[in-house]
Structures are given as structure tokens and as C-alpha cells.
N, C-alpha and C positions, 0 to 999 in steps of 0.2 A: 504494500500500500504506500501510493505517495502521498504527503505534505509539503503547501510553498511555505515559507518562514513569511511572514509577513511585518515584523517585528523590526526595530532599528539595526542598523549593521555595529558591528562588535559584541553581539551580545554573545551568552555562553549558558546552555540550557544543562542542570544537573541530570537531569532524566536520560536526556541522548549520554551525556558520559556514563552513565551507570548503567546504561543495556549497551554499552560500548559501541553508541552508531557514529558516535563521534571522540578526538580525541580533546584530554584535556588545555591543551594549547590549542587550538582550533576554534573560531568565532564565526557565529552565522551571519549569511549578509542577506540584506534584503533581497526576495524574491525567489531565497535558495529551496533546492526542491530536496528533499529527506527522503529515501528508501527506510520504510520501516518492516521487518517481516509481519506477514496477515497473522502468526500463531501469537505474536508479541501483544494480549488484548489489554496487558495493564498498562504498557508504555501506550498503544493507540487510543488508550480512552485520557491520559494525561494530555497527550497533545491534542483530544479533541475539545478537551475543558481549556485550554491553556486559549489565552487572546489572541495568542503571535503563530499560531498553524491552523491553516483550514485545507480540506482535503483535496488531493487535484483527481485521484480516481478513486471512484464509488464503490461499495462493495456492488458483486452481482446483488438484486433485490429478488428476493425471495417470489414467487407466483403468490397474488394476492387471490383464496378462495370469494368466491360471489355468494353471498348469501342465497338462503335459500328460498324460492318465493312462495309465499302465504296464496294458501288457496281461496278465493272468493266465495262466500257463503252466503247468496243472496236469502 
């Protein structure tokens, strides 16, 4: 799954250093785009709460079932 950094350049996220996506001398700059792995659900749910990443590709979305329709009982 990707993330763009949207956040000012020079920053430095603890999260990517700690699931090792990034290193600790290493600063993000605006616009940059983040490989994160799909199995990684606790780092992708911080960067989804976090201000400074939003997603570039979607999960596939699941088939939404249709309800079922109500028969008419005149």
C-alpha cells in the first residue's frame, strides 16, 4: 500500500523508523510517496490517523451484498 507524505519537508516520522520503512537519519519531503506492506495493519492504521499521509492506492473494496427486497402485501 502506498502513502504521499503531505506534511513539511524535514520532518522525521517515529512509526516508519520503528517498522524500519525508513532510516533514522533520513527526513521526509513533501509529496514523498511511502511503500508500506498490506500485512503491516498497525503501522497503516497510524499513518491513516496521522494528518501528514493520505492514501495514493485503495484497498480492493470488498462486493457490497444488495439487500434483500421486501415483498408487497397489498
Amino acid at each position: 500500500m502506498k502513502f504521499q507524505y503531505t506534511g513539511p519537508d524535514g520532518h522525521k516520522t517515529l512509526e516508519l523508523v520503528a517498522f524500519e520503512i525508513m532510516e533514522k537519519d533520513e527526513e521526509l519531503k513533501k509529496n514523498q510517496i511511502i511503500e508500506v506492506p498490506d500485512d503491516n495493519k498497525r503501522l497503516v492504521s497510524c499513518l491513516d490517523a496521522s494528518g501528514y499521509f493520505k492514501r495514493v492506492e485503495k484497498e480492493e473494496s470488498k462486493p457490497v451484498k444488495k439487500p434483500k427486497q421486501k415483498r408487497r402485501t397489498d
